[in-house]
C-alpha positions as CSV (number, residue, x, y, z in Angstrom):
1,X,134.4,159.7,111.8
2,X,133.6,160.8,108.4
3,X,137.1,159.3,107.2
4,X,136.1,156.0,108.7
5,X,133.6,154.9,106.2
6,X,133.5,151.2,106.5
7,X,133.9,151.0,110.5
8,X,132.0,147.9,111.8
9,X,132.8,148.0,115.0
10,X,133.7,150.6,117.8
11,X,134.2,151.2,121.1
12,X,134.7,154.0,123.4
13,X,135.1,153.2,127.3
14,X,136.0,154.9,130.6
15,X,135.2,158.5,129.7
16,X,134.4,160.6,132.4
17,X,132.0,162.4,130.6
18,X,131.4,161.5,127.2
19,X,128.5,163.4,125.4
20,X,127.8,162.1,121.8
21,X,126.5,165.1,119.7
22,X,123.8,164.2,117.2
23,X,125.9,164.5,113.7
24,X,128.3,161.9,115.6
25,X,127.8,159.0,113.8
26,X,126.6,160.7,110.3
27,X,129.0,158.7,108.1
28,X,129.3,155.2,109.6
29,X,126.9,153.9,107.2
30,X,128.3,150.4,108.2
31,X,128.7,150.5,111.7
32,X,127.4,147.2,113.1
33,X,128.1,147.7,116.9
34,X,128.9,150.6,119.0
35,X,130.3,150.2,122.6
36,X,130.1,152.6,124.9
37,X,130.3,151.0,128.5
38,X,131.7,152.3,131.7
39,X,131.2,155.9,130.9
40,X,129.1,158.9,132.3
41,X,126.9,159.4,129.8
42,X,125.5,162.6,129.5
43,X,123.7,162.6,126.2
44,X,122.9,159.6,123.6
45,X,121.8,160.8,119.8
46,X,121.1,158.3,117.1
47,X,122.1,157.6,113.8
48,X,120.7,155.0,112.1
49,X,122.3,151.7,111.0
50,X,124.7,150.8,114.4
51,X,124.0,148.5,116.5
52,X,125.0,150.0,120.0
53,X,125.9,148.8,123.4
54,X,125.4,151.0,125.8
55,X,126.7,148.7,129.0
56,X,128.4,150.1,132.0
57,X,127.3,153.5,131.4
58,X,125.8,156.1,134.2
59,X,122.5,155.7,131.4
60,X,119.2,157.2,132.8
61,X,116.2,155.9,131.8
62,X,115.6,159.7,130.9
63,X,117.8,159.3,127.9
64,X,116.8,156.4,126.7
65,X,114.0,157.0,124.0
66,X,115.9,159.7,122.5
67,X,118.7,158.1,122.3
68,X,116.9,154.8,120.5
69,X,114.6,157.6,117.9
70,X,115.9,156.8,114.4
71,X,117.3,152.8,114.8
72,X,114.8,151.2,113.0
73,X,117.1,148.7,111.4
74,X,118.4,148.0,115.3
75,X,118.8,144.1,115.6
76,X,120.0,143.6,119.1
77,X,120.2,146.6,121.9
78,X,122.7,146.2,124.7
79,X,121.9,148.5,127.5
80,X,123.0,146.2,130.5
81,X,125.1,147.6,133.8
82,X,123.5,151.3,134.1
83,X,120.9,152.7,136.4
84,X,117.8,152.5,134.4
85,X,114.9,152.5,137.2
86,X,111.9,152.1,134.7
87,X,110.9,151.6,131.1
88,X,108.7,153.6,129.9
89,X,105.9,153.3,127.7
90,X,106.8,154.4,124.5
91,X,110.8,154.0,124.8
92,X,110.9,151.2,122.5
93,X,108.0,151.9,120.1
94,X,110.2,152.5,116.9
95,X,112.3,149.1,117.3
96,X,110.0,146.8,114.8
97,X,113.4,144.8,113.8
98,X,114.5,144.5,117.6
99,X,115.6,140.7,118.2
100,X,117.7,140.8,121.4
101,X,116.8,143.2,124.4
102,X,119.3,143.4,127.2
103,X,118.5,145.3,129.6
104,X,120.5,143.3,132.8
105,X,121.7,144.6,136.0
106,X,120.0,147.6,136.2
107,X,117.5,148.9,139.1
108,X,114.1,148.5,137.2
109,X,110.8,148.1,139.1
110,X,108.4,148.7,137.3
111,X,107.6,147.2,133.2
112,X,104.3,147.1,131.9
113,X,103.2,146.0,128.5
114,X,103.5,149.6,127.1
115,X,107.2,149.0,127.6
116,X,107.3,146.3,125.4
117,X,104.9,147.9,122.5
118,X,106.3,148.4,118.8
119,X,108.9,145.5,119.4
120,X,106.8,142.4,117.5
121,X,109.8,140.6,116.4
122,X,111.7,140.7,120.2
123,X,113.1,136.9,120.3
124,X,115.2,137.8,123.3
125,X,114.3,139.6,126.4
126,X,117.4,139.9,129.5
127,X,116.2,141.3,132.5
128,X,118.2,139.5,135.0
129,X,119.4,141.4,138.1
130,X,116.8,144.2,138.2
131,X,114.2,144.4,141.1
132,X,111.1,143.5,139.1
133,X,108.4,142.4,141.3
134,X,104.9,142.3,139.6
135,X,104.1,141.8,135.8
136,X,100.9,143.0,134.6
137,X,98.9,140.3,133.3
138,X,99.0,141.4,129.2
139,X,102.9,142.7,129.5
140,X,104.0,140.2,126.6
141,X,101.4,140.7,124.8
142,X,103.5,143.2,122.2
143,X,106.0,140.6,122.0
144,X,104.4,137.4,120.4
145,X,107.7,135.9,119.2
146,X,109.4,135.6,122.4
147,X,111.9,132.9,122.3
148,X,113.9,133.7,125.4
149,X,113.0,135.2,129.2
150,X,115.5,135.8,131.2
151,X,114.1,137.1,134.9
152,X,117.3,135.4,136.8
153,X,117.4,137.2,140.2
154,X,114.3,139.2,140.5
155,X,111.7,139.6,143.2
156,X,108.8,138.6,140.8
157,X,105.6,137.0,142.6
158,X,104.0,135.9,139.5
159,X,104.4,135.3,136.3
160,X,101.7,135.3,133.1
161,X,102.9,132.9,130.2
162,X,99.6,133.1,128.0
163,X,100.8,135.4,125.2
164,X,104.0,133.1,124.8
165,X,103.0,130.6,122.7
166,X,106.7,130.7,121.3
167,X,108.7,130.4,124.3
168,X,112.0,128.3,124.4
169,X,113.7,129.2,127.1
170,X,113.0,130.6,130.5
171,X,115.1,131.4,133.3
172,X,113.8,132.0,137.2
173,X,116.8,132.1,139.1
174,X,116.2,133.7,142.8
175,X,112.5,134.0,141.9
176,X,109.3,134.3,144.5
177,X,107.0,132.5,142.5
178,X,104.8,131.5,146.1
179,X,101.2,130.8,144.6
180,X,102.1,130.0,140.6
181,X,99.8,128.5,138.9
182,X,101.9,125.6,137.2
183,X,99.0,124.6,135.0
184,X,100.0,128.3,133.1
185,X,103.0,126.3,131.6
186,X,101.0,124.0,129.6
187,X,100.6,126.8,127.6
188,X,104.1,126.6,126.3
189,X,103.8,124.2,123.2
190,X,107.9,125.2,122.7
191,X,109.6,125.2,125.4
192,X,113.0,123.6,125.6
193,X,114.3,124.9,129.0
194,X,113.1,126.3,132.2
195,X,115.9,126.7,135.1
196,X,113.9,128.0,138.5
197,X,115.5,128.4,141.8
198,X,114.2,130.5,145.0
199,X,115.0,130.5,148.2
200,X,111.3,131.9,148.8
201,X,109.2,130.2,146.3
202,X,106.6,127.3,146.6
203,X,105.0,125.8,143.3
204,X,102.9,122.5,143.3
205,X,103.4,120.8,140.5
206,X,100.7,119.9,137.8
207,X,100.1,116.4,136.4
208,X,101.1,116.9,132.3
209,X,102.8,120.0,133.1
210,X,104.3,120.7,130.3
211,X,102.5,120.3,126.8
212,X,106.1,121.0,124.9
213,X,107.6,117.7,123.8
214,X,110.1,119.4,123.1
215,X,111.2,120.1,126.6
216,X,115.0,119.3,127.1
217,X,116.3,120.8,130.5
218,X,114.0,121.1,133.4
219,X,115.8,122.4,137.0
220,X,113.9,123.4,140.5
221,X,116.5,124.1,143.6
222,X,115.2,125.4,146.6
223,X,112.0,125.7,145.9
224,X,109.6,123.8,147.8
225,X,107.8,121.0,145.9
226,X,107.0,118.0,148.0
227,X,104.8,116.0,146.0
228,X,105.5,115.1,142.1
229,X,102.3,113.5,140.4
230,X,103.0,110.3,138.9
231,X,102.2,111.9,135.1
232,X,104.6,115.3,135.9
233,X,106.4,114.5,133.4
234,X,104.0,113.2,130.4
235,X,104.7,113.7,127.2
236,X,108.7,114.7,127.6
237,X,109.6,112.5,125.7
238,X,112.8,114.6,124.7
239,X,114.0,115.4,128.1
240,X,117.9,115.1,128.6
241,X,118.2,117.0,132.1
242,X,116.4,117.1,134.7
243,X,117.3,118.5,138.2
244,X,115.3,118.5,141.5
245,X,117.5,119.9,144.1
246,X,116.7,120.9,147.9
247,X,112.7,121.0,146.8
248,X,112.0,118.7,150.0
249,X,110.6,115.5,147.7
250,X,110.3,112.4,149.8
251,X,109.8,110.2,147.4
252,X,109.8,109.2,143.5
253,X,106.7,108.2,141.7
254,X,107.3,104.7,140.0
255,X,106.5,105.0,136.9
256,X,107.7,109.0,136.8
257,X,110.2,108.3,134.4
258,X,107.9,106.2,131.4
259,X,108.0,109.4,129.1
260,X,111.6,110.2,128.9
261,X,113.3,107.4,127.5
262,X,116.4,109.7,126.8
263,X,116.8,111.4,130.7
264,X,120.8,111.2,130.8
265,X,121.2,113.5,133.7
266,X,119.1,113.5,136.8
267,X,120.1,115.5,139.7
268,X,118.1,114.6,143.4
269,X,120.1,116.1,146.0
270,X,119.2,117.4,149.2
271,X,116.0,115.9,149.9
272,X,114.3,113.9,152.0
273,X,114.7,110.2,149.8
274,X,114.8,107.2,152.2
275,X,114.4,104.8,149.5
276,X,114.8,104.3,145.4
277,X,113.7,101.7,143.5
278,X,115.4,99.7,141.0
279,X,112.2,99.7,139.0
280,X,112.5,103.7,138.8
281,X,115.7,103.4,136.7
282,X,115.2,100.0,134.3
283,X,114.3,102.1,131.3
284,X,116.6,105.2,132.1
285,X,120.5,105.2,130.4
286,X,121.4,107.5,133.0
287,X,125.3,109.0,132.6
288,X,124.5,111.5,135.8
289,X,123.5,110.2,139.0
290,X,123.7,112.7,141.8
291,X,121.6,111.6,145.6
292,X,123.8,113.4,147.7
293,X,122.1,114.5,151.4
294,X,119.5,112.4,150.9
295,X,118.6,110.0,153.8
296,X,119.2,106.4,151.9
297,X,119.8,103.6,153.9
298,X,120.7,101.4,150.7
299,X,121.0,103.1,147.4
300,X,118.2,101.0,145.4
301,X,115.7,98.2,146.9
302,X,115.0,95.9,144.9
303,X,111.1,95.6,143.5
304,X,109.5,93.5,140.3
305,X,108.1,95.4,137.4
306,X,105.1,95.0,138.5
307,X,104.4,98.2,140.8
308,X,102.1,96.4,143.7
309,X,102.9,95.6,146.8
310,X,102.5,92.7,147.5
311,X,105.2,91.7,145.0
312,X,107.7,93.8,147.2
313,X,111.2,91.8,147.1
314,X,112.9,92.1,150.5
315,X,115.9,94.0,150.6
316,X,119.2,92.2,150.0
317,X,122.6,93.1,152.0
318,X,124.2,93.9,148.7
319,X,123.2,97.0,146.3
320,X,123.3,95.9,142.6
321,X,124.0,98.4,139.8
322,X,122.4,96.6,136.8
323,X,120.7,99.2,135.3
324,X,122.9,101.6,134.6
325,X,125.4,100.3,132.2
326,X,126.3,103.8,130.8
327,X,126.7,105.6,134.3
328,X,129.4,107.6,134.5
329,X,129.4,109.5,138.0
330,X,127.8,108.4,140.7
331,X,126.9,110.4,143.9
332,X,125.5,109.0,146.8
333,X,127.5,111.0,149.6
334,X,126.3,112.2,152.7
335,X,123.8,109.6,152.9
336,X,122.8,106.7,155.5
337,X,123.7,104.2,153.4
338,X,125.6,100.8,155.3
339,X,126.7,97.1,154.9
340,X,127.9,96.3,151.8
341,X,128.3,97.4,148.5
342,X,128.6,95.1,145.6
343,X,129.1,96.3,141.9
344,X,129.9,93.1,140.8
345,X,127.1,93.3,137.6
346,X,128.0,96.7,137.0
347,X,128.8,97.2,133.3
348,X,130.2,100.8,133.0
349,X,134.0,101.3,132.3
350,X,134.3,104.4,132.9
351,X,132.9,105.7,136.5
352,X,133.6,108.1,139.1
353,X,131.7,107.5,141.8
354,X,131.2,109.4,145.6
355,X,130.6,107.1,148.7
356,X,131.8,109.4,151.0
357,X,130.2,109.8,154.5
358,X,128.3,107.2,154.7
359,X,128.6,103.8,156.9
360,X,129.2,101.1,154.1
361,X,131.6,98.8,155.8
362,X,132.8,97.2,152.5
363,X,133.2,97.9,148.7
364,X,133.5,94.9,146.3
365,X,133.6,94.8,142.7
366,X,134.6,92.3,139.4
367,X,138.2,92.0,140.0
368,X,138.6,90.8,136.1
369,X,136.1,94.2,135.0
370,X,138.7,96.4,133.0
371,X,137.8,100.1,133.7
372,X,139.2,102.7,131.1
373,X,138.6,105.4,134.1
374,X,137.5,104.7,138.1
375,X,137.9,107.2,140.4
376,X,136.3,106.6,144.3
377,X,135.6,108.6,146.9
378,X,135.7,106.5,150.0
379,X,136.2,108.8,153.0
380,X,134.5,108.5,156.5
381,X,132.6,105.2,156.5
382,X,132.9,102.3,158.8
């Protein structure tokens, strides 16, 4: 490549066996990124100012700190879609600049904090689709800046957030999180998004779980929950998303929603609801509304602002949509909801909503409202 001076970019794919000798690479002083995926890799040298991407390749964890010697002015490292089986301690000691990791769809089981050592400025760490079970309780501790965990379909049991005081974003999909401590996430004065769902997994939430107002996105499916403490959600006052889906809830606090005044989305599906409040919603401007296989006999019952009991309204025939003005879909399929349904006060223009399966014998609405948009799903009621 020495007549290739200014190369930024390059890639080199589908070589059955591609060996990269060490003076490869010798005069791409500006070579950015290097992509070498879906080859069988036999050796990996280093020069040092690309930026390489390794994914697809036959790479053996063998190869790997050789490979990385000489980049210290690597930014991101791309080494996703090979058959690395462990990291090593050691392997990424010389990467002091390293911002982005990526080391998903591999078959590693094992990654300690030696692993992680030399790499102080890591913001991003992939590691989705490995088969990473147990995390030693100091393994982030080399990695202070950590912005970003991604552990998305990995067998991991536990999971130690002390030394992440920076975390943003944290990803749990197909977890087996059966005995996390939840008060661990208080920890996490940053975080804006954590996305868990396990088919295995049972966490009990915390009361003031999260100590990060700045908490946008919060999402549990299948993980058993049950109970949610009136104060869950304290102090999120910033939260636009929140999902709750087949975690087996019965119920909804009251006053769960005080904190998060601008909660747009809110995802309940697949639980075990009998009955919602109108009370829950007044202070919500909800756009999302999904209570799908849920077991609702009427869709909100009606209850003063005051939460006590005694001042319990008894349920009218009709279900009334006044609080949500700014509702734009509507699920309530595969409920128990019957009689009728009246949307007559309903001030949204622009709805799609799901009735479906249900036994609601009649729909009425404003006959004079004048919807920009209304889509219905009607099928097999009464």
């Amino acid at each position: 490549f020495q007549n290739f001076p200014n190369l930024e970019n390059l890639q080199i794919s589908y070589s059955n066996h591609l060996k990269i000798e060490p003076e490869s690479f010798k005069h791409l002083w500006k070579l950015r990124k290097l992509n070498l995926n879906t080859n069988n890799l036999i050796q990996c040298y280093s020069s040092k100012s690309f930026k390489p991407n390794l994914n697809g390749n036959l790479l053996q964890d063998y190869s790997l700190k050789g490979c990385l010697k000489n980049l210290h002015s690597l930014k991101e490292l791309h080494l996703q879609n090979n058959k690395i089986s462990e990291v090593k301690a050691g392997t990424f000691s010389n990467l002091h600049k390293l911002e982005l990791l990526n080391l998903k769809n591999n078959q590693i089981e094992n990654i300690t904090q030696e692993s992680l050592k030399g790499m102080e400025n890591l913001q991003t760490l992939l590691l989705a689709r490995n088969n990473i079970k147990a995390l030693s309780p100091e393994i982030f501790k080399h990695v202070p800046n950590l912005q970003t965990l991604d552990l998305n379909h990995n067998p991991v049991e536990n999971l130690p957030l002390e030394n992440l005081k920076h975390l943003e974003n944290l990803y749990l999909l197909g977890s087996r999180l059966h005995n996390q401590d939840m008060r661990s996430f208080h920890h996490l004065d940053n975080l804006k998004q954590m996305r868990m769902i396990s088919n295995h997994g049972h966490v009990v939430l915390t009361p003031a779980m999260f100590s990060s107002t700045l908490v946008k996105t919060i999402s549990f499916q299948h993980v058993m929950v049950r109970n949610i403490p009136r104060t869950w959600l304290q102090g999120c006052c910033h939260l636009e998303t929140l999902r709750l889906d087949s975690v087996g809830i019965a119920d909804i606090p009251l006053d769960l929603f005080v904190d998060t005044r601008n909660l747009t989305v809110l995802i309940l599906s697949n639980n075990n609801l009998s009955a919602l409040y109108n009370t829950i919603f007044e202070d919500l401007d909800l756009t999302i509304l999904k209570l799908t296989g849920n077991w609702l006999k009427k869709f909100l019952s009606l209850r003063n602002t005051s939460f006590s009991s005694e001042n319990l309204i008894p349920p009218r025939k009709e279900i009334f949509y006044e609080c949500f003005g700014k509702l734009a879909r509507l699920d309530l399929s595969f409920n128990k909801i019957h009689g009728n349904i009246n949307m007559t006060n309903f001030a949204s223009n622009n709805m799609e909503i799901d009735l479906s399966n249900n036994k609601i014998s009649r729909f009425v609405f404003n006959q004079e409202s004048t919807f920009n948009k209304f889509q219905l799903k009607f099928e097999n009621n009464c």
